[in-house]
KELUMVO-305407 format. One record per residue: residue number from 1; residue in three letters; x, y, z of N, C-alpha, C in turn. Coordinates in pm, 1 decimal. Example, Ala and Ser with C-alpha at 12.3 -4.5 7.8 and 13.67 -1.06 7.14 Angstrom:
KELUMVO-305407
+------+------+----------+----------+----------+----------+----------+----------+----------+----------+----------+
! resi ! resn !      n.X !      n.Y !      n.Z !     ca.X !     ca.Y !     ca.Z !      c.X !      c.Y !      c.Z !
+------+------+----------+----------+----------+----------+----------+----------+----------+----------+----------+
!    1 !  ALA !   1319.0 !   -569.0 !    780.0 !   1230.0 !   -450.0 !    780.0 !   1320.0 !   -330.0 !    780.0 !
!    2 !  SER !   1285.0 !   -225.0 !    708.0 !   1367.0 !   -106.0 !    714.0 !   1290.0 !      3.0 !    787.0 !
+------+------+----------+----------+----------+----------+----------+----------+----------+----------+----------+
//
This chain:
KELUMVO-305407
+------+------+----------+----------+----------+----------+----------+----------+----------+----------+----------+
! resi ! resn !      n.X !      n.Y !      n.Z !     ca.X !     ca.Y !     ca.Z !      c.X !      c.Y !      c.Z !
+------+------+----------+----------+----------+----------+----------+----------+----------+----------+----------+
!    1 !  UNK !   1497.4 !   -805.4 !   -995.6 !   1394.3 !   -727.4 !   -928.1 !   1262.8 !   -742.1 !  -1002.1 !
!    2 !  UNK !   1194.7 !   -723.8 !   -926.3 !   1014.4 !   -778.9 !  -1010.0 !   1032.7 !   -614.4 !  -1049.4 !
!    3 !  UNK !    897.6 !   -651.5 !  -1180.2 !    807.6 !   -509.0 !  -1210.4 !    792.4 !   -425.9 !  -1105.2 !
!    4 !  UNK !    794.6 !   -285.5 !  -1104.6 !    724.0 !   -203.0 !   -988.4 !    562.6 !   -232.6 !  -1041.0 !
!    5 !  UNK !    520.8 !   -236.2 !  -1163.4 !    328.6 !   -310.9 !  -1083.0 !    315.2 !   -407.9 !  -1073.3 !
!    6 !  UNK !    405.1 !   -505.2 !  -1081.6 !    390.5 !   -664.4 !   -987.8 !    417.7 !   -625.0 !   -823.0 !
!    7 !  UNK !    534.7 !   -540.9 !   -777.4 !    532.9 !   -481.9 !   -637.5 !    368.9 !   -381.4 !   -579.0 !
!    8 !  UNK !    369.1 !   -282.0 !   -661.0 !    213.1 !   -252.8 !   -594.2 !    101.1 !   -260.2 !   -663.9 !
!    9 !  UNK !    -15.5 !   -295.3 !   -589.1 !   -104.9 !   -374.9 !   -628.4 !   -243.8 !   -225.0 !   -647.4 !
!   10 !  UNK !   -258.9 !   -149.1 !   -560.3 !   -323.1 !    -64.9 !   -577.9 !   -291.1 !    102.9 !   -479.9 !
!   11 !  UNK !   -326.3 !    201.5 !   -513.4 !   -317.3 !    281.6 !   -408.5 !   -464.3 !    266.1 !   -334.5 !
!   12 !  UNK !   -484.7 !    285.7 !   -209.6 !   -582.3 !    267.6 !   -113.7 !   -593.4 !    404.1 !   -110.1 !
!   13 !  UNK !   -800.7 !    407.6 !   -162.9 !   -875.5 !    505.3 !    -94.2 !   -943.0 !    520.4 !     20.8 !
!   14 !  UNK !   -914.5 !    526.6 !    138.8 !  -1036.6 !    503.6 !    239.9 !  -1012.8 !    620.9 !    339.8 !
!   15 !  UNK !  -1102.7 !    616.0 !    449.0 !  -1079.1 !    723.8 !    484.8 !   -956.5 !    753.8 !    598.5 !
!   16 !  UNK !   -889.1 !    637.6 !    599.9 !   -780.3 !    685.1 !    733.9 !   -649.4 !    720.2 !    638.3 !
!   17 !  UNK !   -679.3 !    703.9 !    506.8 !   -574.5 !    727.8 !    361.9 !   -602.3 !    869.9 !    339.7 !
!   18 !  UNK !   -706.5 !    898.8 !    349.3 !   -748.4 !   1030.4 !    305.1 !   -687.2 !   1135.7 !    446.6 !
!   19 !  UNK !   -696.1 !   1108.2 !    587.7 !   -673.8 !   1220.3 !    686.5 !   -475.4 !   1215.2 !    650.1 !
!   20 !  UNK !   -446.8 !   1114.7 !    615.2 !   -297.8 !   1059.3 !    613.1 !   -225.5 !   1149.5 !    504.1 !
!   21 !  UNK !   -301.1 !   1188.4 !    455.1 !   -249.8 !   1292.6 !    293.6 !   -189.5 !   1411.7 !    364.2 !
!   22 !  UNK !   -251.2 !   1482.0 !    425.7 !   -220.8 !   1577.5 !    522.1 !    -99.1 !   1597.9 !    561.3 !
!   23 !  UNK !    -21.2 !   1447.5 !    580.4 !    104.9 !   1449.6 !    666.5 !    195.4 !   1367.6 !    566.4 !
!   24 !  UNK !    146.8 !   1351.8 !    438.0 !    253.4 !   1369.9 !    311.0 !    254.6 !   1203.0 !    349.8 !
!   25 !  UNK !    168.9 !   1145.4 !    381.0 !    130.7 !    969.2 !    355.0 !     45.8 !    926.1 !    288.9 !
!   26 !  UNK !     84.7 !    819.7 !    198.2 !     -0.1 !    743.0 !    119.0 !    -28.3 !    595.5 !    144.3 !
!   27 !  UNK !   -112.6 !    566.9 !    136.2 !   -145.3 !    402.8 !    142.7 !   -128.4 !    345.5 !     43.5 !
!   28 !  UNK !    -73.3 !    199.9 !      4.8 !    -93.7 !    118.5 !    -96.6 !   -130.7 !    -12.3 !    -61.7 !
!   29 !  UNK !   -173.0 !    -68.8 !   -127.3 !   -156.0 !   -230.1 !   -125.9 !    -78.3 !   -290.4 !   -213.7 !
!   30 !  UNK !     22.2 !   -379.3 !   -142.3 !    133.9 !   -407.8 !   -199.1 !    110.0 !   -594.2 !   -237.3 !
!   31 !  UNK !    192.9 !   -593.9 !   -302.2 !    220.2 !   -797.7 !   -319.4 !    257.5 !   -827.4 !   -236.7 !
!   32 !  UNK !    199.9 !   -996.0 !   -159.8 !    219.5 !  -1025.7 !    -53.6 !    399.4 !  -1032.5 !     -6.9 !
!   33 !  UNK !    459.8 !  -1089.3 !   -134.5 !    610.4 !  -1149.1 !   -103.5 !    714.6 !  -1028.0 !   -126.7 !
!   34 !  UNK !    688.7 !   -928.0 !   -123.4 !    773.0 !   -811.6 !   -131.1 !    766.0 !   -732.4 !    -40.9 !
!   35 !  UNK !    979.2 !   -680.7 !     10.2 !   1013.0 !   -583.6 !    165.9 !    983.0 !   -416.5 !     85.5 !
!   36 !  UNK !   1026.1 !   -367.2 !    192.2 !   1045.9 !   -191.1 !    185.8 !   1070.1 !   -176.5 !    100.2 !
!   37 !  UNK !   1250.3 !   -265.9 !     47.6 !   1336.1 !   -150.0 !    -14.3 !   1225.3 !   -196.9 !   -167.1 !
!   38 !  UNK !   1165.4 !   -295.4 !   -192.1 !   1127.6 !   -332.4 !   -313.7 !   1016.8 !   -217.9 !   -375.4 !
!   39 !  UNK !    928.7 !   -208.3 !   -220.6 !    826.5 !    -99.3 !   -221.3 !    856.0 !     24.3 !   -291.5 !
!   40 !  UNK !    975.4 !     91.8 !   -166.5 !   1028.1 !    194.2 !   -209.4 !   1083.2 !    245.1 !   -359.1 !
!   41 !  UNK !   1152.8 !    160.9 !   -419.9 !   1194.0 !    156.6 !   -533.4 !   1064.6 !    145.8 !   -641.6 !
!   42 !  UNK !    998.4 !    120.4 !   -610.4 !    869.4 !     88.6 !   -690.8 !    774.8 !    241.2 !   -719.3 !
!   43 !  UNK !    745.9 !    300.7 !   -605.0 !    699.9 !    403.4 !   -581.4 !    783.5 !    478.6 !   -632.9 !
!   44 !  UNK !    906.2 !    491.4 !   -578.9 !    983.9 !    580.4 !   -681.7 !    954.6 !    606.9 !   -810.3 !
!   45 !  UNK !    995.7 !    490.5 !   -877.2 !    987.5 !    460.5 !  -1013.7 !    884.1 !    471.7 !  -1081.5 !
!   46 !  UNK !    777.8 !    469.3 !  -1016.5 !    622.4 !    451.5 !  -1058.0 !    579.7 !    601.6 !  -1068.5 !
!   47 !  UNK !    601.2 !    656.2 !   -965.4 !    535.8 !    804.4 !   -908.3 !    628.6 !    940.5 !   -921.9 !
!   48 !  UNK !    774.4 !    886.8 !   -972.3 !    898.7 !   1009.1 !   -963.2 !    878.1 !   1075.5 !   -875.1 !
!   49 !  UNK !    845.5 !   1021.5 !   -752.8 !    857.0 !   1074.1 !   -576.2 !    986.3 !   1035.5 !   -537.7 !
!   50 !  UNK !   1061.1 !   1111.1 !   -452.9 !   1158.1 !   1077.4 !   -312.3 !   1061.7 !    977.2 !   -205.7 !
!   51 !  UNK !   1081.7 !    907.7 !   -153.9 !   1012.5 !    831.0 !    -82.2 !   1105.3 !    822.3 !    112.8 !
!   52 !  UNK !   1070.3 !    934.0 !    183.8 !   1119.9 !    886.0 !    296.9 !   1138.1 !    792.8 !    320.9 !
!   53 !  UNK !    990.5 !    700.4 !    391.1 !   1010.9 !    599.6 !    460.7 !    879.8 !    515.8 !    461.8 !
!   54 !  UNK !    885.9 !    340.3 !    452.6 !    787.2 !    261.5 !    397.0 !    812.5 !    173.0 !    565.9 !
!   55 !  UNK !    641.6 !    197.3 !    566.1 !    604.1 !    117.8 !    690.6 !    486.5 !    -20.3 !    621.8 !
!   56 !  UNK !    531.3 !   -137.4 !    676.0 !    442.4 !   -232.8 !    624.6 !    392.0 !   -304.0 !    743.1 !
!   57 !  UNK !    271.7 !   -358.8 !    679.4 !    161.7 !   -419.1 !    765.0 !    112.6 !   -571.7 !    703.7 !
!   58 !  UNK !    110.6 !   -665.0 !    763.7 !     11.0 !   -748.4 !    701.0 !   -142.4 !   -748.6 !    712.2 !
!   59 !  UNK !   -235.0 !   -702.1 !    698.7 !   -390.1 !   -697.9 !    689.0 !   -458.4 !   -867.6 !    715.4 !
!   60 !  UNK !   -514.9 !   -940.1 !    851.5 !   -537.6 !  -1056.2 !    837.3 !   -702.9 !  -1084.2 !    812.9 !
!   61 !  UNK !   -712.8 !  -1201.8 !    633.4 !   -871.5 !  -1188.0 !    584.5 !   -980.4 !  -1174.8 !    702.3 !
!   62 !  UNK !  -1082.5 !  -1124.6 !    714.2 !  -1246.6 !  -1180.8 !    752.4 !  -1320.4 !  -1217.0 !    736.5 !
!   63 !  UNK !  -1360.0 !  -1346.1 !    863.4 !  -1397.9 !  -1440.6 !    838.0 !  -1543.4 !  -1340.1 !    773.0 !
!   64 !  UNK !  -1566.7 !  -1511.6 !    721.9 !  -1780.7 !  -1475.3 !    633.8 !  -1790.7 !  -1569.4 !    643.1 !
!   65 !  UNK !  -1948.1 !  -1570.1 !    586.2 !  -2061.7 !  -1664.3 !    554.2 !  -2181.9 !  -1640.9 !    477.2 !
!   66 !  UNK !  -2162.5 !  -1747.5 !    408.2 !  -2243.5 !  -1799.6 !    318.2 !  -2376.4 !  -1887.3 !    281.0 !
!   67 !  UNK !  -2464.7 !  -1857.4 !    324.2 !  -2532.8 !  -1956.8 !    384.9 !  -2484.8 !  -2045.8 !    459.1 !
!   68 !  UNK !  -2476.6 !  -2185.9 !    475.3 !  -2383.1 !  -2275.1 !    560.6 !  -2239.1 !  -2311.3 !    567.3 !
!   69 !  UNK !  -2217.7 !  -2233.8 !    446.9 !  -2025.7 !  -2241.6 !    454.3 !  -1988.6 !  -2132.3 !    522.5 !
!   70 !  UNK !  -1857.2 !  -2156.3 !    586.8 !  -1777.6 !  -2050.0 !    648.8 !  -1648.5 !  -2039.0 !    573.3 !
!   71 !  UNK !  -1609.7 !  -1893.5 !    566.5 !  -1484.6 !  -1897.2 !    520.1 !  -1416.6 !  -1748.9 !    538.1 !
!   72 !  UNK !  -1331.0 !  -1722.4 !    470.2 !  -1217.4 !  -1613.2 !    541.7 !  -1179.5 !  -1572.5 !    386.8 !
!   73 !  UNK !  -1197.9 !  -1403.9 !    380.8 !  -1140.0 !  -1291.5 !    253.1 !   -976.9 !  -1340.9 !    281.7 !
!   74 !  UNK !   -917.7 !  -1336.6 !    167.5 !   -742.7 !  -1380.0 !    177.6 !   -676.4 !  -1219.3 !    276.6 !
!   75 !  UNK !   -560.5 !  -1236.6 !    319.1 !   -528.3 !  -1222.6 !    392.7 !   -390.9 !  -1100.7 !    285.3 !
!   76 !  UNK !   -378.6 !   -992.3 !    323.3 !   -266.1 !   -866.5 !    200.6 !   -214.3 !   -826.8 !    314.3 !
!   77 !  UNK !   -104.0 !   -719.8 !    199.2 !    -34.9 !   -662.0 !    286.4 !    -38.4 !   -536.4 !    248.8 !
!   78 !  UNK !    -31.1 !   -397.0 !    366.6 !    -68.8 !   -258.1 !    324.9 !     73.0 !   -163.7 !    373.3 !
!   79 !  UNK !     90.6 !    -93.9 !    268.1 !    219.1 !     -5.8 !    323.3 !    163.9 !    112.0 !    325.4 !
!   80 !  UNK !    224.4 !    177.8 !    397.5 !    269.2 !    339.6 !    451.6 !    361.4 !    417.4 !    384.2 !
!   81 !  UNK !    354.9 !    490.1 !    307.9 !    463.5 !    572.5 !    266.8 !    482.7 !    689.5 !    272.4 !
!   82 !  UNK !    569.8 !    767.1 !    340.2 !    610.7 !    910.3 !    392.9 !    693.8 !    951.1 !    297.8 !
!   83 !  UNK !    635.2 !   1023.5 !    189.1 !    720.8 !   1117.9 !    102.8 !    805.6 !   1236.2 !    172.7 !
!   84 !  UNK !    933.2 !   1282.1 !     85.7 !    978.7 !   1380.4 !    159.6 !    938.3 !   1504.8 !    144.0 !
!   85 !  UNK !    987.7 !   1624.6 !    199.8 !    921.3 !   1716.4 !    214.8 !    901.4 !   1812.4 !     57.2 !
!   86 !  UNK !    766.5 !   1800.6 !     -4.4 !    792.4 !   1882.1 !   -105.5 !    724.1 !   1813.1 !   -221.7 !
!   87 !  UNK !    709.1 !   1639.2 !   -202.1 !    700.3 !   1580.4 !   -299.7 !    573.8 !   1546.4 !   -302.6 !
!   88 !  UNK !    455.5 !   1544.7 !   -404.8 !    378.8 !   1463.5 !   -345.3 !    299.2 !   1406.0 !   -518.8 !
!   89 !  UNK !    211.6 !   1269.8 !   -469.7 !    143.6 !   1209.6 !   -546.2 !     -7.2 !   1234.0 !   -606.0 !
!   90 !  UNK !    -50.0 !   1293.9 !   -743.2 !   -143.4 !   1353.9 !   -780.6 !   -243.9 !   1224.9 !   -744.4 !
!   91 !  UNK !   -334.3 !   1250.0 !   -637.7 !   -473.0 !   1127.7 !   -609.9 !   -584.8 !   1245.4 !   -704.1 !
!   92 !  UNK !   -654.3 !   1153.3 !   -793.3 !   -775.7 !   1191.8 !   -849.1 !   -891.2 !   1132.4 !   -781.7 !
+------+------+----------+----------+----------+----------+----------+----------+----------+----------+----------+
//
């Protein structure tokens, strides 16, 4: 099993992370080549949370430009995580 901080890469502040707190969800950004259960276990381990349930997403880059070059931000992946009832993760 990899590191749990080789599995997540950051917790996500933004604002659809922030209304999501409310309903005992957190955002992360995770490593591209890692499932749920890797997530899950990670968060666990990382946060000493119960972890309901891990929803994942792939996020695809946008395109830019550069003066005359074109090119594309790389391309992550963002999870969802529904703690259970009771538990939750100190965000500063």
């Amino acid at each position: 099993m990899k590191d749990p901080y080789e599995v997540i890469v950051s917790l996500l502040r933004t604002e659809k992370g922030s209304s999501l707190l409310l309903l005992n969800k957190y955002l992360f950004e995770v490593n591209r080549s890692v499932n749920k259960l890797q997530i899950k276990k990670a968060i666990e381990e990382i946060y000493k949370v119960k972890v309901k349930s891990v929803n994942v997403l792939m996020v695809r880059g946008k395109k830019r430009r550069l003066r005359y070059k074109t090119g594309k931000t790389p391309d992550w992946k963002k999870a969802v995580v529904t703690l259970k009832e009771g538990e939750k993760i100190e965000v500063t």
